[in-house]
C-alpha positions as CSV (number, residue, x, y, z in Angstrom):
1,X,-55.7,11.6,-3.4
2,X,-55.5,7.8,-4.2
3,X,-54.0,6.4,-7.0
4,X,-55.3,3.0,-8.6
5,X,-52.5,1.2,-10.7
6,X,-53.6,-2.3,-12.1
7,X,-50.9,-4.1,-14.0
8,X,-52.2,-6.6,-16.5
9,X,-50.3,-9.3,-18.7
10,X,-50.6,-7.5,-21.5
11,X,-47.3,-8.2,-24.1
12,X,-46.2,-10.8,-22.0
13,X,-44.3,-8.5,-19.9
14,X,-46.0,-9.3,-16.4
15,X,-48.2,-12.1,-14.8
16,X,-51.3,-13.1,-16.1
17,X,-53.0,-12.5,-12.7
18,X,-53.9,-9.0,-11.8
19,X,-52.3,-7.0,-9.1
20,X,-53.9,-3.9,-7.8
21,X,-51.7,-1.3,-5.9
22,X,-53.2,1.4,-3.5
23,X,-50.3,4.2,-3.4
24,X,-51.6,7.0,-0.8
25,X,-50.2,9.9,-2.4
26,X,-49.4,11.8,1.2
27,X,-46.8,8.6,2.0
28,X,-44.7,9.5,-0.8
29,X,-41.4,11.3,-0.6
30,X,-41.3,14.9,-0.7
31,X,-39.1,14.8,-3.9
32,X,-41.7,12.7,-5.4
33,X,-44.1,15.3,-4.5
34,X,-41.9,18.0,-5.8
35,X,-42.5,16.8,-9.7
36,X,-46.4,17.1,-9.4
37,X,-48.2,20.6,-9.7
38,X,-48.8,22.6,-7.1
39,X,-52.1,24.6,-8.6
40,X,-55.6,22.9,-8.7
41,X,-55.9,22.5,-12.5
42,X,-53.1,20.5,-13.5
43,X,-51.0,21.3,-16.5
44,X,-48.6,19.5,-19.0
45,X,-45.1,21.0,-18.0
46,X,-43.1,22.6,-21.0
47,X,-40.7,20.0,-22.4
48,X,-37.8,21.4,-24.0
49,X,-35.6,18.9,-26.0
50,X,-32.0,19.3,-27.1
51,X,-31.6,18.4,-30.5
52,X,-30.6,15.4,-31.0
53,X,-27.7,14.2,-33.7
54,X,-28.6,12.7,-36.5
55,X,-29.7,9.2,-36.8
56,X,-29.0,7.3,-40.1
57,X,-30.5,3.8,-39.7
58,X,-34.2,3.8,-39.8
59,X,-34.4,1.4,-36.6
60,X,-31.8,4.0,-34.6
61,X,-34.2,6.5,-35.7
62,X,-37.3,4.6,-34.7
63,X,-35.8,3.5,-31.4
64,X,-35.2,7.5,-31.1
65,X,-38.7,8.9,-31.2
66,X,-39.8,5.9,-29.1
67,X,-38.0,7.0,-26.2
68,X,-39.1,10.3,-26.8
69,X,-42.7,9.3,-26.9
70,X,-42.5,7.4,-23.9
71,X,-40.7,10.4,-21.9
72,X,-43.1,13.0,-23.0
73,X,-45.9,10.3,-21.9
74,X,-44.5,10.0,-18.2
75,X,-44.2,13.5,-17.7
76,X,-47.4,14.0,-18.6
77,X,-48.8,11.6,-16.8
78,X,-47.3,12.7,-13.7
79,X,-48.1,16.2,-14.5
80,X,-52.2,15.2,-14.6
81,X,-52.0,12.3,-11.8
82,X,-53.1,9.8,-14.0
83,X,-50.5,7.1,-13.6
84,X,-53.0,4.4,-14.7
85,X,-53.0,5.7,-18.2
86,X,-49.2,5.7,-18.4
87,X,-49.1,2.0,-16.7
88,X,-51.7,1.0,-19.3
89,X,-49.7,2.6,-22.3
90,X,-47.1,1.0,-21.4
91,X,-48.4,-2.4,-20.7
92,X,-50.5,-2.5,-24.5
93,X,-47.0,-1.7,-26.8
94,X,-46.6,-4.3,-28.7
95,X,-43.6,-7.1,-27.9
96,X,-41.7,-5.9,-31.3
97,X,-41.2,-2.5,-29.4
98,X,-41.5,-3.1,-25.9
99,X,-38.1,-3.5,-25.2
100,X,-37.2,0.1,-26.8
101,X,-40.4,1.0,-24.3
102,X,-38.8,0.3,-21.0
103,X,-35.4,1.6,-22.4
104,X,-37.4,4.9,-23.3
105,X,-38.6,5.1,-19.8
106,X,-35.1,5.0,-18.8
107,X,-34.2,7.5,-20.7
108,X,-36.2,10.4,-19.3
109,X,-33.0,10.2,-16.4
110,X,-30.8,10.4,-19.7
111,X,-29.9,14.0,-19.5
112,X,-27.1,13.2,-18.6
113,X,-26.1,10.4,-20.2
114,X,-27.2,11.4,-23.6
115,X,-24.8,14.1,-23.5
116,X,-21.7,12.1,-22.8
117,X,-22.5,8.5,-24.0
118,X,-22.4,9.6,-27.6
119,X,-18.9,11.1,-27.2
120,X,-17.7,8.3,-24.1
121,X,-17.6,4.3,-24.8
122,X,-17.0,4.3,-21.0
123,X,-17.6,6.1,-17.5
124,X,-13.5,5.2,-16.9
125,X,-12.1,6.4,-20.3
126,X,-10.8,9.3,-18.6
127,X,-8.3,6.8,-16.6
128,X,-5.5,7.0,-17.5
129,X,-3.0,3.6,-17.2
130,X,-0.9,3.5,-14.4
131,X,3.4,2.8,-14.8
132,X,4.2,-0.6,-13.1
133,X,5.6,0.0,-9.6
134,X,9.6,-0.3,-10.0
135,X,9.7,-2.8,-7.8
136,X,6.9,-5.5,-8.2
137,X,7.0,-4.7,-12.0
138,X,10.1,-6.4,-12.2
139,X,8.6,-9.5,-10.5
140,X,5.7,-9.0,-13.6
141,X,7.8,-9.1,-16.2
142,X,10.8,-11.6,-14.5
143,X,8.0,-14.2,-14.9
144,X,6.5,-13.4,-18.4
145,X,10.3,-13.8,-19.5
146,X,10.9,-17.3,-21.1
147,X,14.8,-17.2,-21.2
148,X,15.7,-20.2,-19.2
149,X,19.0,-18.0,-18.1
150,X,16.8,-15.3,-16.1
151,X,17.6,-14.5,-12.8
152,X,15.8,-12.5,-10.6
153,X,17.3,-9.7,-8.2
154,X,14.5,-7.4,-7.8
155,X,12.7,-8.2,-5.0
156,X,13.5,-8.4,-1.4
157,X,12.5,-11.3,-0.4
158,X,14.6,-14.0,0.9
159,X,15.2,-17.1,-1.0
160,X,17.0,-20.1,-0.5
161,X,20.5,-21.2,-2.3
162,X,18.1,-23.3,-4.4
163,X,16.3,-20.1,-5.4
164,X,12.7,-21.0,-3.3
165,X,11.1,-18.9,-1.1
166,X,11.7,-19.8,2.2
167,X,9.3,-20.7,5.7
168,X,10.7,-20.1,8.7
169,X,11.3,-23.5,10.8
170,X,9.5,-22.4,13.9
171,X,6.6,-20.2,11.9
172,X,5.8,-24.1,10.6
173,X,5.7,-25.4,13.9
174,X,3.3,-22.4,15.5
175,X,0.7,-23.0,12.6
176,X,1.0,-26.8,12.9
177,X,0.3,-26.4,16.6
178,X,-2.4,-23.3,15.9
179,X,-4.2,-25.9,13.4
180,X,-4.7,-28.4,16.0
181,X,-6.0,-25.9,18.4
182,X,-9.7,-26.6,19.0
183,X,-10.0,-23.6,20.8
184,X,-8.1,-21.0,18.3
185,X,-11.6,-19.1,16.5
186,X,-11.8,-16.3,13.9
187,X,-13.3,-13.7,15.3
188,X,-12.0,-10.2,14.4
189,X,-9.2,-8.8,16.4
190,X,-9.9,-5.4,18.2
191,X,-8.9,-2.4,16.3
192,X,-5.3,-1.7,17.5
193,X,-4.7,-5.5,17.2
194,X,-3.6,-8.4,19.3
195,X,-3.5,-7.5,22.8
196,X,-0.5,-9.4,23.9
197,X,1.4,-8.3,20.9
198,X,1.9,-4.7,22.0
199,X,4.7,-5.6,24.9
200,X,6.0,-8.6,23.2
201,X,6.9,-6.3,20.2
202,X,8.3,-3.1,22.3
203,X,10.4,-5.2,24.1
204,X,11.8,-6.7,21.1
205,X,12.8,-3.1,19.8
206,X,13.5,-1.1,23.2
207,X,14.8,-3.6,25.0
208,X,13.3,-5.4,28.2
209,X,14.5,-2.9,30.4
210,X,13.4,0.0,29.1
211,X,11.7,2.7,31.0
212,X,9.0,4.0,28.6
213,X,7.6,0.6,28.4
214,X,7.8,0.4,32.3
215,X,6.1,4.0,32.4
216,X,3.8,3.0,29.7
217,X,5.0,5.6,27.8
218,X,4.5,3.6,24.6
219,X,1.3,3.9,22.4
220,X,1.3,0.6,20.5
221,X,-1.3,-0.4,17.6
222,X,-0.5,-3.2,15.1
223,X,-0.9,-2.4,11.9
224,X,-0.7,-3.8,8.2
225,X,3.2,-5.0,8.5
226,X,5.9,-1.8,7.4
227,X,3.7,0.2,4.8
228,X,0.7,0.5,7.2
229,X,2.1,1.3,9.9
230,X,4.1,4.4,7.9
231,X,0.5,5.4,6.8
232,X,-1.1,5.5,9.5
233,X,1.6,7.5,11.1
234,X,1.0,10.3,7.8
235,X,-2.3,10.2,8.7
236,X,-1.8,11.2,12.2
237,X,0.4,13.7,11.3
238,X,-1.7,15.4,8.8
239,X,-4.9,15.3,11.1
240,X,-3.4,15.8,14.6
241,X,0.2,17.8,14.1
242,X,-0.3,20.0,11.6
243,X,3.2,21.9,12.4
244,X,5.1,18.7,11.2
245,X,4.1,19.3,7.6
246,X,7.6,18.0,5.8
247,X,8.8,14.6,6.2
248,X,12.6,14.1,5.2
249,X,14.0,11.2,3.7
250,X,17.0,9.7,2.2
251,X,17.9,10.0,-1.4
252,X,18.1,7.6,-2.2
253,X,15.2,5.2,0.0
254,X,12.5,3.0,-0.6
255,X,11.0,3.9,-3.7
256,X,7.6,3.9,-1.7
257,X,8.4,5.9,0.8
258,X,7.4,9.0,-1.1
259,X,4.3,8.0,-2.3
260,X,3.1,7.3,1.6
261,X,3.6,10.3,2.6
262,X,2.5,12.9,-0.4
263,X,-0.9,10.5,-0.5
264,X,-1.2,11.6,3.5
265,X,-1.3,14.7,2.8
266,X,2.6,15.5,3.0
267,X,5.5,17.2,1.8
268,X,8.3,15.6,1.2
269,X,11.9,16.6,1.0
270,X,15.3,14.9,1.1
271,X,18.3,14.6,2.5
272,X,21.9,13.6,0.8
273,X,23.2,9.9,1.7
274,X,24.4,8.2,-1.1
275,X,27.9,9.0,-2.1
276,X,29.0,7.6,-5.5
277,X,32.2,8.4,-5.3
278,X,32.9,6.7,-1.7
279,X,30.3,4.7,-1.6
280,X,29.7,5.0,1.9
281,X,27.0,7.7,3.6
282,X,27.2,11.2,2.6
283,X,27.2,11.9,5.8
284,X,28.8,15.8,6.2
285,X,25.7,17.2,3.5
286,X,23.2,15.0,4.9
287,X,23.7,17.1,8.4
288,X,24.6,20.0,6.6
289,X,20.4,19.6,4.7
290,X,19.3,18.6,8.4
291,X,20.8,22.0,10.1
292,X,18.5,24.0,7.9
293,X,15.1,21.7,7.9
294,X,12.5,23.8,9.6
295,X,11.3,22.6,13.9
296,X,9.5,20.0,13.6
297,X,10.3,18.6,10.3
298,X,9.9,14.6,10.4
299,X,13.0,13.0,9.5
300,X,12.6,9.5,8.2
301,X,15.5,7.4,9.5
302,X,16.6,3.4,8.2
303,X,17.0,1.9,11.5
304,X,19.3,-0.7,9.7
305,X,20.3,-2.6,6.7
306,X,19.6,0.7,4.7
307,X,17.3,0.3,1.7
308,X,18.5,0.3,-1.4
309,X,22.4,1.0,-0.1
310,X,22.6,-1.0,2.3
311,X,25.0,1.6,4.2
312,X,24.3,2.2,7.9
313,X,25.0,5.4,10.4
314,X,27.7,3.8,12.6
315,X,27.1,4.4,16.4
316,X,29.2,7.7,16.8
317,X,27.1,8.8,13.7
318,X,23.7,8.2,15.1
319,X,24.2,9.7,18.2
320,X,25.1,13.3,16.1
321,X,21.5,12.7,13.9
322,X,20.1,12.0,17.9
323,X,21.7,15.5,19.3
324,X,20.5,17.1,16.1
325,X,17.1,15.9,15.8
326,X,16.9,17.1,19.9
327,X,18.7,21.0,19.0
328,X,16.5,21.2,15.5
329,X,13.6,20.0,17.5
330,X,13.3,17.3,14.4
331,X,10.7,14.6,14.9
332,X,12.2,11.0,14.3
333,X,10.7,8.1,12.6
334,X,12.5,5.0,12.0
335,X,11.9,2.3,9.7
336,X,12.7,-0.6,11.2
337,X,12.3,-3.1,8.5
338,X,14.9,-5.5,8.3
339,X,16.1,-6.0,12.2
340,X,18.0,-9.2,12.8
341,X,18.2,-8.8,9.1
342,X,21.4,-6.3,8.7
343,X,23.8,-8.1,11.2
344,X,21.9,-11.2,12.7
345,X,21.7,-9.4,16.2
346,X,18.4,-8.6,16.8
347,X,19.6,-6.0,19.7
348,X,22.2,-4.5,17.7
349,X,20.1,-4.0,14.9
350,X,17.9,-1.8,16.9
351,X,20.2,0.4,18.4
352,X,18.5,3.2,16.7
353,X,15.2,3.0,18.1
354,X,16.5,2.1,21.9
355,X,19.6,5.1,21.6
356,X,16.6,7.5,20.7
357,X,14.3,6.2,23.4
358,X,16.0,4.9,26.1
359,X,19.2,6.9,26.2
360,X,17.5,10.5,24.5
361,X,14.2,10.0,25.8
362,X,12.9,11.4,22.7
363,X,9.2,11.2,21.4
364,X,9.1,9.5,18.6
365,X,7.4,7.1,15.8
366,X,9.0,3.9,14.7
367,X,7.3,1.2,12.1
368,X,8.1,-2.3,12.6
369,X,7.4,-4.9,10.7
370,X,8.2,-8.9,10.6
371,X,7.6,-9.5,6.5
372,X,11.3,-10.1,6.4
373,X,12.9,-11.6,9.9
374,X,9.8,-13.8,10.9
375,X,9.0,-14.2,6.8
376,X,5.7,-13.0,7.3
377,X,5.3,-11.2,4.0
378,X,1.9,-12.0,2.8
379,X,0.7,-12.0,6.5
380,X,1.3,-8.2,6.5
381,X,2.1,-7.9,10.4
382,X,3.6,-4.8,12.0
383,X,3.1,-2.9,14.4
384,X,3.7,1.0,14.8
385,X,4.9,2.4,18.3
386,X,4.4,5.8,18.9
387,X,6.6,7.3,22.3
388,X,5.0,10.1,24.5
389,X,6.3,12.2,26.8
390,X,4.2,10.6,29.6
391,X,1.4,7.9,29.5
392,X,-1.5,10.3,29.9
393,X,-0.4,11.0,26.5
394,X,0.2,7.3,24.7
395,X,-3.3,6.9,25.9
396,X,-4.7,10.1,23.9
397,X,-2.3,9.4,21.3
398,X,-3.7,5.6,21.0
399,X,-7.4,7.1,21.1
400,X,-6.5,8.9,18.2
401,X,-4.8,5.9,16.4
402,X,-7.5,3.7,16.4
403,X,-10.0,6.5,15.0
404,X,-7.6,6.2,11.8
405,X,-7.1,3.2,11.9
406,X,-11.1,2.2,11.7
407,X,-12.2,3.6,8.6
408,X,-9.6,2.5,7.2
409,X,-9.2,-0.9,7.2
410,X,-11.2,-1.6,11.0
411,X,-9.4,-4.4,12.0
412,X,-5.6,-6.1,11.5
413,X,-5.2,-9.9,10.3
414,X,-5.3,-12.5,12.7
415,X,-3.5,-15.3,11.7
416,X,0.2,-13.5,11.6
417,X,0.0,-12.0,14.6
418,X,-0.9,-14.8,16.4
419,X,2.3,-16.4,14.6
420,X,4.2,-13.6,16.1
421,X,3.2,-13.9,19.3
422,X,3.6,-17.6,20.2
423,X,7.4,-17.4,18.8
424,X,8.0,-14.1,20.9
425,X,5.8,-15.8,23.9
426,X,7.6,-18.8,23.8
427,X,11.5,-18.3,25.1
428,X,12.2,-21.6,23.8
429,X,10.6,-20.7,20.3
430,X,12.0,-17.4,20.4
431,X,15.8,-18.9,20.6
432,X,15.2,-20.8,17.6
433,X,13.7,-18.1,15.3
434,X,16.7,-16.4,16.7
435,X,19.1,-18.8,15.5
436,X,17.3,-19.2,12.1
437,X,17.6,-15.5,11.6
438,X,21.3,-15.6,12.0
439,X,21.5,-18.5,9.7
440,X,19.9,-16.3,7.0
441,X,21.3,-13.4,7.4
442,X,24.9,-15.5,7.6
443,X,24.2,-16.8,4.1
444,X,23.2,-13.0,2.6
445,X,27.3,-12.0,3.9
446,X,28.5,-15.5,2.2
447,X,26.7,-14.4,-0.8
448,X,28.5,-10.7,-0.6
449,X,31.7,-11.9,-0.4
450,X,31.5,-15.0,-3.1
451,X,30.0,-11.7,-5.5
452,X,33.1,-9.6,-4.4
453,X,35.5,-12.4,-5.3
454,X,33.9,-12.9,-8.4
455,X,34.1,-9.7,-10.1
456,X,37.4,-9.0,-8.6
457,X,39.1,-12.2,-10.0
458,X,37.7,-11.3,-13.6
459,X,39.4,-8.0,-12.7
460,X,36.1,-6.5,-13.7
461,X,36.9,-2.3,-13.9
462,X,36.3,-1.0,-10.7
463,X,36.2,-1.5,-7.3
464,X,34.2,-3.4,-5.3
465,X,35.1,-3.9,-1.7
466,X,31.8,-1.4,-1.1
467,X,29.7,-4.9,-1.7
468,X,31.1,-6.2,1.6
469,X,31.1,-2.8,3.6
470,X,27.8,-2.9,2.9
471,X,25.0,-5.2,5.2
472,X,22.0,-6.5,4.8
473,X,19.3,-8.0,2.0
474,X,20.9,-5.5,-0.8
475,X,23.7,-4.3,-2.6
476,X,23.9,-0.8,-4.1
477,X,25.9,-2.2,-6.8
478,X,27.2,1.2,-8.4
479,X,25.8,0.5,-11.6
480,X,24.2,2.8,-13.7
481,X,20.7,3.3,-15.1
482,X,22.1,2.1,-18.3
483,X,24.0,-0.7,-17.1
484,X,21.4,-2.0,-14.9
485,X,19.0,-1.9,-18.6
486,X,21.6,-3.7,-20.7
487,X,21.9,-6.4,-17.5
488,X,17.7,-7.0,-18.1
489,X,17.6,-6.8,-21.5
490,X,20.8,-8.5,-22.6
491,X,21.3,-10.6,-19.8
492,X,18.3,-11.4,-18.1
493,X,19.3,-10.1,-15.1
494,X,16.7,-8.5,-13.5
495,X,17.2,-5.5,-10.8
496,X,16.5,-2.3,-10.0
497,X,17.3,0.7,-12.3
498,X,19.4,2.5,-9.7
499,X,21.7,-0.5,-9.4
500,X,20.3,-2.1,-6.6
501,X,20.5,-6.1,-6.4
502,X,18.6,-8.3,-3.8
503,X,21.5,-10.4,-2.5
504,X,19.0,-13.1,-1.7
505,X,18.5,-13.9,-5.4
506,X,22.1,-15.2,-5.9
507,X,22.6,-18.8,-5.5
508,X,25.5,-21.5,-6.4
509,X,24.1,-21.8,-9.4
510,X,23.9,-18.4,-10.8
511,X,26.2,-16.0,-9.1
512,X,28.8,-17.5,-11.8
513,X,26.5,-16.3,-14.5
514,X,25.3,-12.8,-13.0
515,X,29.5,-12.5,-12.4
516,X,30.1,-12.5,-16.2
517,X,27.0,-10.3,-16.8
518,X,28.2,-7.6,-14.7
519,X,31.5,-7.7,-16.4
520,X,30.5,-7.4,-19.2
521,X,27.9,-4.8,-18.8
522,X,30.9,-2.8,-17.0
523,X,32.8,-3.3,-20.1
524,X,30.7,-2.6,-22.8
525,X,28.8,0.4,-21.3
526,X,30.9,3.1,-19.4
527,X,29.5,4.7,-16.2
528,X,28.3,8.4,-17.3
């Protein structure tokens, strides 16, 4: 059967010159098909039509049986073959109604729609709104406040004693050299990132020396800076080691860490660390939770500069969580977020990840990430090193990897992990960035111990030596939920609800002021 469809410009709605379409009906799709009759004598299908409510105006109600008309005309027309008839139909309406025409057309897919539009305003009104993230919320409403007094000591990010962000010295001079490099291109990088970067980056964590990177033990991918590489670890433990179901973490932690893990697919449980009364590590109940996690249980470890405490597992201490983890048969995965950070040693700031490697030759994940010591946070460079048993293994294990990793988000930046590499390629380079990160992380301690003075000449109530114990970017202050509201709302002061401060917020200029807020704040509302 042929079909003839000639379109004219009839309403104004096409071209003045004719078209004529030959439509062989055997090429059409066999869903197309479907819709016509199968018998020889064709017959107008049974139209059924749910009652409709009630329309008031007269031009609702006109617009109404229009569409119906047109529907009924287009399944008929199907029904018989004779699409020229509907094409025609169509073509002679009037311009008053011809919109309504095309939007009655439309409607004969409306089942659907004309159920739920009448009751729905939108496909998304079923969405609920979000609560802001704790973290980056603060950062929202810090800069919608107007209050020239406002202080902000919410996020962790470093800033200088004038309260700018800060660019690392020798990360200006790689991009000033990269930007006159004729030779430097765009082209993607291959899935598990920057080739170079892989021993660059395990050396900088396990040490130079280190046999697993000789024995190329190490499955390496870079990945999108510290919260990538943690989900792209869930993933692979959801897909590939189904037994390790239950990640452990600290409570408290990272208020993000939970979320990356229950949207892999997760459990999650917790472990104590915090202890308000000392406030130092809990650290007899956090083995005492740990002895009776199931084998292989993943236990999520700080690797330094704890976040939000900013209270670390002393040497003796990690090697008990290392003999644990091995008796337990625990999986380890450290964090390593803030190294160089915590104590301006890079080496002893990793003494974690090289004791569990190197010394226990444990399997293990850790997440690394340069947002904070190379200042590479909107770069979002990291890499996530994965240690095997052998490297047969890191090579399955990396196989694996990139398969996640490709769906994902296919390939990781360019730019900042080129950065990384010429400061860790160049020894020269690599001195420097060391030396800036001391000089950073020498200021954070100043800042401790000018906040400790502070409170402790107002004779604030209290006691606050734990700001000093405590190392790197943050302060668990020991305030409480309602202490750390009055400091926001009264004060200005903005910070976490859990009493943590970014010590990287408090300059000359405002550490007098955020002195008397915390006194007062201590006086006026008593800790619960």
């Amino acid at each position: 059967m042929t079909l003839a469809l000639f379109c004219g410009s009839a309403a104004g709605l096409l071209p003045r010159n004719v078209s004529r379409l030959r439509v062989d009906s055997k090429a059409l799709p066999s869903s197309f098909l479907s819709w016509l009759p199968t018998s020889a004598t064709p017959r107008t299908p049974e139209i059924k039509h749910t009652k409709r409510p009630s329309l008031k105006h007269p031009h609702a109600r006109a617009e109404g049986r229009e569409q119906e008309n047109v529907s009924s005309l287009l399944l008929r027309s199907l029904a018989s073959g004779s699409v020229v008839s509907l094409c025609l139909s169509l073509c002679t309406r009037s311009p008053a109604t011809s919109l309504s025409s095309f939007s009655g057309v439309s409607a004969l897919n409306r089942g659907y729609f004309s159920r739920t539009m009448a009751t729905q305003s939108s496909l998304f009104d079923g969405v609920q709104e979000a609560p802001p993230d704790p973290i980056l919320g603060l950062e929202v409403a810090f800069r919608a406040d107007q209050d020239p007094r406002k202080v902000n000591l919410g996020i962790g990010a470093y800033r200088t004693d004038d309260g700018k962000p800060y660019v690392f010295r020798c990360v200006r001079q790689v991009e000033q050299e990269m930007a006159a490099d004729p030779n430097l291109y765009k082209e993607y990088l291959p899935i598990d990132g920057l080739p170079e970067l892989k021993k660059q980056t395990q050396e900088l964590l396990f040490g130079e020396d280190s046999s697993a990177i000789a024995e190329e033990r190490i499955c390496s991918a870079q990945v999108l800076s510290g919260t990538g590489g943690l989900r792209v670890a869930g993933e692979f433990l959801r897909y590939f080691l189904p037994h390790c179901k239950t990640v452990y973490m600290s409570e408290p932690t990272w208020p993000n860490h939970p979320n990356i893990f229950k949207k892999a697919g997760l459990e999650v449980a917790t472990y104590p660390y915090w202890n308000p009364a000392t406030k130092g590590v809990d650290f007899e109940n956090m083995k005492k939770t740990l002895e009776s996690a199931a084998p292989y249980s993943v236990l999520l470890l700080h690797a330094c500069a704890h976040n939000p405490t900013g209270v670390d597992l002393n040497e003796a201490q990690w090697r008990e969580i290392m003999d644990l983890c091995k008796r337990k048969r625990l999986v380890p995965m450290i964090d390593n977020a803030y190294q160089g950070y915590a104590s301006g040693d890079l080496q002893r700031d990793s003494f974690s990840s090289r004791l569990f490697c190197n010394e226990g030759n444990m399997e293990l994940f850790v997440c690394q990430s340069f947002a904070k010591n190379m200042g590479l946070y909107g770069e979002r460079i990291g890499m996530l090193h994965i240690v095997c048993a052998n490297a047969e293994r890191a090579k399955v294990v990396l196989s694996q990897v990139k398969k996640i990793i490709r769906p994902m988000y296919s390939s990781p930046p360019l730019h900042g992990a080129r950065i990384v590499s010429r400061v860790l390629g160049d020894p020269n380079m690599k001195a420097a960035w060391m030396s800036e990160l001391k000089e950073l992380a020498g200021r954070i301690q100043s800042v401790r111990s000018a906040l400790r003075s502070g409170l402790e000449a107002k004779q604030t109530p209290g006691t606050w030596r734990h700001i000093t114990e405590q190392i790197g970017m943050f302060s668990y202050t020991g305030l409480s939920r309602e202490q750390a509201e009055r400091m926001t709302k009264h004060w200005h002061v903005y910070m976490m609800n859990n009493g943590r401060i970014s010590l990287a917020g408090l300059t000359q200029a405002n550490l007098p002021y955020v002195v008397e807020a915390i006194d007062e704040v201590v006086r006026a509302v008593p800790a619960s």
